[in-house]
TORPA-4810 file (N, C-alpha, C, O; in nm, 3 decimals):
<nodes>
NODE_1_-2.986_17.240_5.270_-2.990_17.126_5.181_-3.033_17.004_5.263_-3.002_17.005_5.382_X
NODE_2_-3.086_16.920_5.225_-3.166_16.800_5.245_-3.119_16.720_5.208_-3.124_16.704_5.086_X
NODE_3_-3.022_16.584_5.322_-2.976_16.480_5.265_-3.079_16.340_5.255_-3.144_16.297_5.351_X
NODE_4_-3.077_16.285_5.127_-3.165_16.178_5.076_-3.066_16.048_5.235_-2.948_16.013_5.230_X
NODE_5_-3.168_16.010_5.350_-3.135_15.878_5.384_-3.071_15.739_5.332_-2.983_15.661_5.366_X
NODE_6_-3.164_15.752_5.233_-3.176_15.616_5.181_-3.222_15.563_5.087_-3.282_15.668_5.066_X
NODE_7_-3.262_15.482_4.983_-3.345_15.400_4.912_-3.496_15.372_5.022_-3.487_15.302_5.122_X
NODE_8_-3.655_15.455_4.969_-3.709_15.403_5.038_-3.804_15.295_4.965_-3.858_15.219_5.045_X
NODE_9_-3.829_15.277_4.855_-3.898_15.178_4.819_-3.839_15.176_4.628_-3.826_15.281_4.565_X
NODE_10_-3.806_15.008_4.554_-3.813_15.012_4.423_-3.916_14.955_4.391_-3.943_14.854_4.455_X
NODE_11_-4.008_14.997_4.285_-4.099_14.963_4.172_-4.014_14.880_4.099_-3.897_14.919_4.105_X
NODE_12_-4.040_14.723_3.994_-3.984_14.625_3.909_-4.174_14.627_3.865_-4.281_14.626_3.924_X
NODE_13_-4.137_14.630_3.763_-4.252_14.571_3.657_-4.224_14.458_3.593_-4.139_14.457_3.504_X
NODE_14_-4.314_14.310_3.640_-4.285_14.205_3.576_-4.408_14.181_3.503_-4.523_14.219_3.524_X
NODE_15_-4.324_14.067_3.357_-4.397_14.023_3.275_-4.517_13.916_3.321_-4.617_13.880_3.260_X
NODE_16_-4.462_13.877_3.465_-4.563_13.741_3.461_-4.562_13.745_3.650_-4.471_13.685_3.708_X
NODE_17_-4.643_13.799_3.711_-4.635_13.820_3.884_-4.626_13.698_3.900_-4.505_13.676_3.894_X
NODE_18_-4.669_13.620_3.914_-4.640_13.485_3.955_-4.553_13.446_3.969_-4.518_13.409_4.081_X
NODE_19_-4.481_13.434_3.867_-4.383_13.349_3.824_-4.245_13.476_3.909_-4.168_13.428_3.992_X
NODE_20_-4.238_13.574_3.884_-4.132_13.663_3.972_-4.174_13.617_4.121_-4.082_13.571_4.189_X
NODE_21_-4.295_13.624_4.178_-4.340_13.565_4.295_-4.257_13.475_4.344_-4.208_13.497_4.455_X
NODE_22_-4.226_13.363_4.278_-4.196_13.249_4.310_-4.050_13.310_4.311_-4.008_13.321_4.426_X
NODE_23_-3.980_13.343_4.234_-3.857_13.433_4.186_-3.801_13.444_4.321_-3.734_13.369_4.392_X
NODE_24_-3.848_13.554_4.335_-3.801_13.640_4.454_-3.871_13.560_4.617_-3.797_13.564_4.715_X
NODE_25_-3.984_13.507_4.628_-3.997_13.435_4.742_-3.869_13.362_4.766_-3.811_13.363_4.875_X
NODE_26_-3.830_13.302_4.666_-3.680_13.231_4.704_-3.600_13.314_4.740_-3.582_13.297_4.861_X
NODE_27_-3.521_13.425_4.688_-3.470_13.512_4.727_-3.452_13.621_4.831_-3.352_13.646_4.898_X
NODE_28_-3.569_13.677_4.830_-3.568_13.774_4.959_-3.585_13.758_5.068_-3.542_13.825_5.161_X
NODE_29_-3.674_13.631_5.071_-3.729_13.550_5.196_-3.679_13.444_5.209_-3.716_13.399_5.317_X
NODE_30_-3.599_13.360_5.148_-3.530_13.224_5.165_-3.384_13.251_5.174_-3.306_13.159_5.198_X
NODE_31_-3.340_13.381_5.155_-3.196_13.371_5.119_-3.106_13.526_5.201_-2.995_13.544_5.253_X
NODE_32_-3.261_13.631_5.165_-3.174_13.775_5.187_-3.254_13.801_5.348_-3.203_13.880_5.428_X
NODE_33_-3.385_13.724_5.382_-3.414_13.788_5.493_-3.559_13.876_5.507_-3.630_13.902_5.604_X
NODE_34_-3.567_13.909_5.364_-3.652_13.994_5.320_-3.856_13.960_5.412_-3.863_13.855_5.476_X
NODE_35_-3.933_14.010_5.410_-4.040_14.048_5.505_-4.102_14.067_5.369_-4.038_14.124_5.280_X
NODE_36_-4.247_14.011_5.344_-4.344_14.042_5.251_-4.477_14.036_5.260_-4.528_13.948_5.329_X
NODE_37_-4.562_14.135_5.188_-4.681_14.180_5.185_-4.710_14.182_5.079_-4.617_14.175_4.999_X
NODE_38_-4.874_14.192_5.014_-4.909_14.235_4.922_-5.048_14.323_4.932_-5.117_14.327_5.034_X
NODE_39_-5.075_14.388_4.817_-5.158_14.554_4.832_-5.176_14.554_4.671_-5.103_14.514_4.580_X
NODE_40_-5.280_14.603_4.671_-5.333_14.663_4.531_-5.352_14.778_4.529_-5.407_14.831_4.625_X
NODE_41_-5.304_14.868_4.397_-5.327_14.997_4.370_-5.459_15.017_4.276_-5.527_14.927_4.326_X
NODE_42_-5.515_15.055_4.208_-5.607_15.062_4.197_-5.658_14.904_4.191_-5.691_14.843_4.293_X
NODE_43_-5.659_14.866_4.102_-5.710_14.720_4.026_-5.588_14.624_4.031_-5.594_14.501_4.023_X
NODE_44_-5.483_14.696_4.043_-5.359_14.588_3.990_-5.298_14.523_4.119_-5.292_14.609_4.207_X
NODE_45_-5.246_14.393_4.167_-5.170_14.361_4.266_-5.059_14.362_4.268_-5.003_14.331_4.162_X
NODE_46_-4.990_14.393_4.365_-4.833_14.423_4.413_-4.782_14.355_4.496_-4.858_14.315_4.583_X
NODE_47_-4.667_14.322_4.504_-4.590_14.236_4.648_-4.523_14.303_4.675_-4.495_14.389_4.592_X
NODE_48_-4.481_14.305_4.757_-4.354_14.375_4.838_-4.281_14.299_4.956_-4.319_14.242_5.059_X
NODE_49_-4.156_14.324_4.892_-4.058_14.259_5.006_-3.980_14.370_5.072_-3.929_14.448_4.992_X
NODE_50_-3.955_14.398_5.225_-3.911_14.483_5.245_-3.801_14.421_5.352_-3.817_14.313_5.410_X
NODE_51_-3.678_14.512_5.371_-3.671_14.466_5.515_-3.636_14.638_5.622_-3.686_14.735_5.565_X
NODE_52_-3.579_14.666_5.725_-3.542_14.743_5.791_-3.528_14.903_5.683_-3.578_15.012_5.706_X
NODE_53_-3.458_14.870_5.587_-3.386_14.964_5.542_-3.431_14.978_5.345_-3.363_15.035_5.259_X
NODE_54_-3.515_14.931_5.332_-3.608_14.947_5.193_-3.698_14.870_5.146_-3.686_14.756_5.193_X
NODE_55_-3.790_14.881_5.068_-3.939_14.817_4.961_-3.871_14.782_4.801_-3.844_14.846_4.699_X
NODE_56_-3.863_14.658_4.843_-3.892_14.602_4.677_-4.016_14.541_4.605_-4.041_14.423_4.626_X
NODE_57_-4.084_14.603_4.536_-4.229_14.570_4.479_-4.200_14.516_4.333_-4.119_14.525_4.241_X
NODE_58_-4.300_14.466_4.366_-4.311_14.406_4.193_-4.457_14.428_4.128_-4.567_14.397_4.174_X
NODE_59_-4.438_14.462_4.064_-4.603_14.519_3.977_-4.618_14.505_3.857_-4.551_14.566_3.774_X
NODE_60_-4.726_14.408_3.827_-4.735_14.394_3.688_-4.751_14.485_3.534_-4.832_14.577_3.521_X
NODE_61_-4.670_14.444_3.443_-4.602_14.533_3.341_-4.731_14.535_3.267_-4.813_14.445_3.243_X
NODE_62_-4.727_14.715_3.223_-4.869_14.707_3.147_-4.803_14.657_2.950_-4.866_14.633_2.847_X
NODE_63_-4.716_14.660_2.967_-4.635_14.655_2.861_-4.517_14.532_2.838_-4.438_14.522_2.932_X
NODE_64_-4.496_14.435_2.719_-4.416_14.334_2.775_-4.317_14.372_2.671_-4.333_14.414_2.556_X
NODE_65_-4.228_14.352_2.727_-4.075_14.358_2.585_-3.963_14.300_2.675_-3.992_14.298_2.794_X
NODE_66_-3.870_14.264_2.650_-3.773_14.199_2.690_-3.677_14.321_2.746_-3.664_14.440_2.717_X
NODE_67_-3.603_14.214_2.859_-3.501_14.340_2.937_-3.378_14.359_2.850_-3.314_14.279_2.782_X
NODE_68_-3.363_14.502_2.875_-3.212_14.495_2.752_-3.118_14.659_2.878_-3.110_14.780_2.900_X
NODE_69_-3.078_14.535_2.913_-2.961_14.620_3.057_-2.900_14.758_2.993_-2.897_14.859_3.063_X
NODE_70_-2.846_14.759_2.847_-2.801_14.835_2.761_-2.930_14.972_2.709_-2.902_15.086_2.674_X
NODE_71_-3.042_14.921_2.718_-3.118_15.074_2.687_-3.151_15.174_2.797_-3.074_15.166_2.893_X
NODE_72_-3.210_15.231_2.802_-3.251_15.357_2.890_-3.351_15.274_2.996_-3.447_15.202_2.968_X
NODE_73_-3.299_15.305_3.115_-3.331_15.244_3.251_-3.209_15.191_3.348_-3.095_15.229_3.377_X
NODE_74_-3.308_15.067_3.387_-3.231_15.038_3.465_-3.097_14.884_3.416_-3.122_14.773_3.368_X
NODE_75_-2.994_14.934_3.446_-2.938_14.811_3.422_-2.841_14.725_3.508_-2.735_14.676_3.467_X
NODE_76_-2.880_14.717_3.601_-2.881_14.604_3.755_-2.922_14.669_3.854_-2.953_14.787_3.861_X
NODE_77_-2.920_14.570_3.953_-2.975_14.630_4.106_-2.869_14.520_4.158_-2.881_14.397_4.154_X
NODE_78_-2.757_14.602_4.209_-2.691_14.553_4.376_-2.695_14.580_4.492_-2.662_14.693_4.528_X
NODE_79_-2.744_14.471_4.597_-2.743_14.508_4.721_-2.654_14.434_4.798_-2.616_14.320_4.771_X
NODE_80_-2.622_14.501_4.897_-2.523_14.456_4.970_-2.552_14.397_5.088_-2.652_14.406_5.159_X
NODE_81_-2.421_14.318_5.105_-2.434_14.205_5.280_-2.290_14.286_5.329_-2.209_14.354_5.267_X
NODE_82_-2.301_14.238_5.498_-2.192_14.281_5.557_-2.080_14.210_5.532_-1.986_14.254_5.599_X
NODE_83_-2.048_14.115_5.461_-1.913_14.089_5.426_-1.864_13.995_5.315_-1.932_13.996_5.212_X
NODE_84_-1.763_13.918_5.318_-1.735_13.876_5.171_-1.772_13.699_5.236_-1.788_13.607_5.156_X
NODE_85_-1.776_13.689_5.318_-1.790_13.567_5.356_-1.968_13.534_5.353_-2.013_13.419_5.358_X
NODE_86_-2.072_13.689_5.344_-2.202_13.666_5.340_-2.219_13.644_5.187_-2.318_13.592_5.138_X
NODE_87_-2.099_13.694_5.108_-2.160_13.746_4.933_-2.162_13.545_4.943_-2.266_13.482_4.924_X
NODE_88_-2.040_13.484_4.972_-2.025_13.372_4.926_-2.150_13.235_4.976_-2.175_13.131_4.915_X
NODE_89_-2.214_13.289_5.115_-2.326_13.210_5.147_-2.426_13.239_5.027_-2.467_13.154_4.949_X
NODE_90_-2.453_13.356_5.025_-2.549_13.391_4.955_-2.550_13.362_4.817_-2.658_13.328_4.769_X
NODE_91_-2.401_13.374_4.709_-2.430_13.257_4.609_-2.423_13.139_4.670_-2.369_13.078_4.578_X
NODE_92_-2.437_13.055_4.757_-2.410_12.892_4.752_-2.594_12.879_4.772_-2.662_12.828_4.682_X
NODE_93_-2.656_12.930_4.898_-2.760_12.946_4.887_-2.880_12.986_4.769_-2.998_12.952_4.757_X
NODE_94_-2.779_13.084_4.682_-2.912_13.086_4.544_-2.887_12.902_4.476_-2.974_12.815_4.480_X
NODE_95_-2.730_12.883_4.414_-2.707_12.802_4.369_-2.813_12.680_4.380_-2.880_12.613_4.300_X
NODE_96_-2.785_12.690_4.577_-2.855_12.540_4.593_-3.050_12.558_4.618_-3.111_12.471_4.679_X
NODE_97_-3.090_12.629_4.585_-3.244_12.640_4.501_-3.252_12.694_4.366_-3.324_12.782_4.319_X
NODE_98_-3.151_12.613_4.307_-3.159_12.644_4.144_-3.151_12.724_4.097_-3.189_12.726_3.980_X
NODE_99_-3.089_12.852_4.164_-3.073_13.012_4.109_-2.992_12.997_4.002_-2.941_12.887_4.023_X
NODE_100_-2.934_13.049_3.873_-2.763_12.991_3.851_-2.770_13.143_3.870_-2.824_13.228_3.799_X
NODE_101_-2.694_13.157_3.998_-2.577_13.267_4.074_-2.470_13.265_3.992_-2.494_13.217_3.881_X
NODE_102_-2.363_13.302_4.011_-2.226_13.359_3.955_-2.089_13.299_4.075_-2.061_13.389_4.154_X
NODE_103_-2.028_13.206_4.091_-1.959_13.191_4.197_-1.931_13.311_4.279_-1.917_13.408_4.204_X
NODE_104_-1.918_13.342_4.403_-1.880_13.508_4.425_-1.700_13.474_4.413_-1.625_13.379_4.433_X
NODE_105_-1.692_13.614_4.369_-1.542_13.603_4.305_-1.548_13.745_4.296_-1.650_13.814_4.299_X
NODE_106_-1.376_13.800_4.278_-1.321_13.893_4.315_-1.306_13.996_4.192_-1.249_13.952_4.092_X
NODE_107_-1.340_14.095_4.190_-1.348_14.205_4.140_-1.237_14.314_4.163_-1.281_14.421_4.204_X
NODE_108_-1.112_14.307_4.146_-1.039_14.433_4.178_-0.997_14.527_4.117_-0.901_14.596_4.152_X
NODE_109_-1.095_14.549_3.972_-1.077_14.671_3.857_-1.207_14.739_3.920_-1.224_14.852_3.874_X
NODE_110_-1.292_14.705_4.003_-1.370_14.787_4.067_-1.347_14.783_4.217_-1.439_14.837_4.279_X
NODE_111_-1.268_14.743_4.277_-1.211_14.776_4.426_-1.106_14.677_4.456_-1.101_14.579_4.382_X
NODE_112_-1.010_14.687_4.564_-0.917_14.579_4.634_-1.011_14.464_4.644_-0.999_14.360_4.579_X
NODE_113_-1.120_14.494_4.746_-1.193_14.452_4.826_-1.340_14.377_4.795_-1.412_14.307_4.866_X
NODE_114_-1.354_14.426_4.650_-1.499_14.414_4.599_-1.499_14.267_4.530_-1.430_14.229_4.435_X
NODE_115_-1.605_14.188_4.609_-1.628_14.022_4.567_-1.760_14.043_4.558_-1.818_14.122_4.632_X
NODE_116_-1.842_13.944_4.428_-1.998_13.987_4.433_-2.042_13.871_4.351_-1.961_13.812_4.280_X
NODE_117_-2.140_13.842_4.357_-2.220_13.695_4.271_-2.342_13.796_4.175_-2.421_13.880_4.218_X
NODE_118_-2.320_13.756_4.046_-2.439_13.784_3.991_-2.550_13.671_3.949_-2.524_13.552_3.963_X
NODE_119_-2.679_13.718_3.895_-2.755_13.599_3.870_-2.853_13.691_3.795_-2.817_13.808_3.779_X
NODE_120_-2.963_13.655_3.750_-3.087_13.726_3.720_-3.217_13.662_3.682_-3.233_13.554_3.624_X
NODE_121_-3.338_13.778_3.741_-3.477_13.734_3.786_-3.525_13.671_3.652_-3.459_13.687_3.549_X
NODE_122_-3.622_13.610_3.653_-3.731_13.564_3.557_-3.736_13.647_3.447_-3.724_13.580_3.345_X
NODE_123_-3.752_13.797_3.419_-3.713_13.896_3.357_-3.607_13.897_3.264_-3.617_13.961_3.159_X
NODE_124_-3.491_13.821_3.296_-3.353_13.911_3.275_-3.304_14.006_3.358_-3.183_14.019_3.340_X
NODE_125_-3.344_14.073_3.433_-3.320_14.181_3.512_-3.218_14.083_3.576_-3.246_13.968_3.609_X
NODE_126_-3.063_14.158_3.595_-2.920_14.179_3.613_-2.997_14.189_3.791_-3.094_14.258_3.822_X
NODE_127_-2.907_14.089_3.890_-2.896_14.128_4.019_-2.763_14.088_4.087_-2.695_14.005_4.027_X
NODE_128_-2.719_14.133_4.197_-2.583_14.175_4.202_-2.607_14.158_4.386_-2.695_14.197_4.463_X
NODE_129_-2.497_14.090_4.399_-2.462_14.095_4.544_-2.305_14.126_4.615_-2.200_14.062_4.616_X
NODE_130_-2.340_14.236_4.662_-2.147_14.265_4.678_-2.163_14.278_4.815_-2.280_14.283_4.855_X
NODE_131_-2.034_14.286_4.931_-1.972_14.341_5.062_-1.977_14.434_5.057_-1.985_14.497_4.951_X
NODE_132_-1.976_14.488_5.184_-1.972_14.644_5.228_-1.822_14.640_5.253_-1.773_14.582_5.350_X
NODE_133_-1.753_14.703_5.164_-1.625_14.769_5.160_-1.582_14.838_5.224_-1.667_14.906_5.282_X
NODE_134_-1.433_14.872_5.259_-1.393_14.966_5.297_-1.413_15.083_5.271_-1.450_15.163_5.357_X
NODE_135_-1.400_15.103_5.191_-1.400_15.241_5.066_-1.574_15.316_5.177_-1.594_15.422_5.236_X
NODE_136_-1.653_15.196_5.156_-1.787_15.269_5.200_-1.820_15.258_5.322_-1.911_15.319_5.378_X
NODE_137_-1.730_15.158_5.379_-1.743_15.152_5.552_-1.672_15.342_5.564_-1.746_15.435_5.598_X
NODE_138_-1.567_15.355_5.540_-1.467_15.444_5.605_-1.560_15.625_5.536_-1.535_15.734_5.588_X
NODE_139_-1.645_15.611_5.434_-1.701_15.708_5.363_-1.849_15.746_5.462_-1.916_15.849_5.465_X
NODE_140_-1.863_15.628_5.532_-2.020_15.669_5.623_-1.956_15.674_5.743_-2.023_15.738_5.824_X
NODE_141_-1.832_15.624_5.796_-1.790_15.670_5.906_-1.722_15.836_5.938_-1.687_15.895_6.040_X
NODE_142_-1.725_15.871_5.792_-1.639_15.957_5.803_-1.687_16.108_5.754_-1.618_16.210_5.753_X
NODE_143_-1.827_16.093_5.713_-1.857_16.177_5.607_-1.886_16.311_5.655_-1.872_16.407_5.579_X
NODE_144_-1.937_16.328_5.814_-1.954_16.494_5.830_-1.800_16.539_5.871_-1.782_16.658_5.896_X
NODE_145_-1.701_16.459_5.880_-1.570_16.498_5.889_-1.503_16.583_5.775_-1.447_16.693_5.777_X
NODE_146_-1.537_16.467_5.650_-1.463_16.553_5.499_-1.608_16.597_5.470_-1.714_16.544_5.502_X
NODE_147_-1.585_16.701_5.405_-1.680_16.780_5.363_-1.711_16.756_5.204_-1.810_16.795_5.141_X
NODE_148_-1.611_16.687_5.162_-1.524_16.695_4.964_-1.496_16.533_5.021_-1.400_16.510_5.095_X
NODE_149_-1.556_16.464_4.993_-1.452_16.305_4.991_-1.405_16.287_4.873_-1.473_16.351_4.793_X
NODE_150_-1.317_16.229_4.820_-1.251_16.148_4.732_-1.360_16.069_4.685_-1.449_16.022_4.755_X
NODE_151_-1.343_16.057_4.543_-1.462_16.010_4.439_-1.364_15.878_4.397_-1.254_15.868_4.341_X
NODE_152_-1.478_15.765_4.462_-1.463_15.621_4.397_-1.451_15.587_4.266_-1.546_15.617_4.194_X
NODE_153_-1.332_15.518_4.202_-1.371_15.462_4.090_-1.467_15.343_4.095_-1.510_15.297_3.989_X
NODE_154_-1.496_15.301_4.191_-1.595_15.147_4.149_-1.718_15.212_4.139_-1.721_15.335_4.130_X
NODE_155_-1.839_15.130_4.139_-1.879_15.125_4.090_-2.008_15.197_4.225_-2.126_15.215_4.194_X
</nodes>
């Protein structure tokens, strides 16, 4: 059996590249760190923000309809910082370039430990910033040890 690494690249189809451009330039590169390029697939242009450990692209939607978190797809994208003291830079930092972030605040029907800011892109598209937890610190430290880990209720 073949264990999946990682997340290596997400596809986002936006209504308006530009305008997500501007979106996420604030974001990935002003706030998360993020590294960007752009590339065309056949005819169409793409950006991509990547850093060490995955590709976030954005590619224009051949199709426009509004995001609805509730139908078939996707309904958020969270990524994580190393701690609860980064979730809270990281909303003050969207805040203060006009993001409206979510204060980061505490979540403990989905962990002891779990604090996270939400906000969302130009889209609607739901984005999510949480800590690396215990639960998942102690699950990658530990994992060729248990063979069967204990199944998280969060999320």
């Amino acid at each position: 059996m073949q264990e999946v690494i990682g997340i290596d690249h997400l596809f986002v189809s936006v209504s308006d590249l530009k305008r997500s451009e501007g979106f996420y330039d604030r974001v990935m590169l002003g706030v998360l760190g993020f590294r960007k390029s752009a590339f065309s697939l056949g005819a169409e242009p793409h950006i991509q923000y990547f850093n060490r450990h995955f590709g976030f692209v954005l590619r224009p939607a051949r199709s426009l309809s509004t995001h609805e978190p509730y139908a078939v797809g996707l309904h958020h994208l969270c990524l994580r910082v190393d701690s609860v003291a980064d979730v809270h830079a990281v909303a003050a930092a969207l805040r203060g370039l006009g993001i409206q972030a979510s204060e980061a605040s505490a979540y403990p029907e989905y962990a002891s430990d779990y604090v996270a800011t939400f906000f969302h892109d130009p889209d609607g598209i739901k984005l999510e910033i949480t800590n690396y937890r215990a639960e998942r610190r102690q699950r990658h430290a530990e994992w060729d040890a248990n063979s069967t880990p204990s199944p998280a209720r969060e999320p």
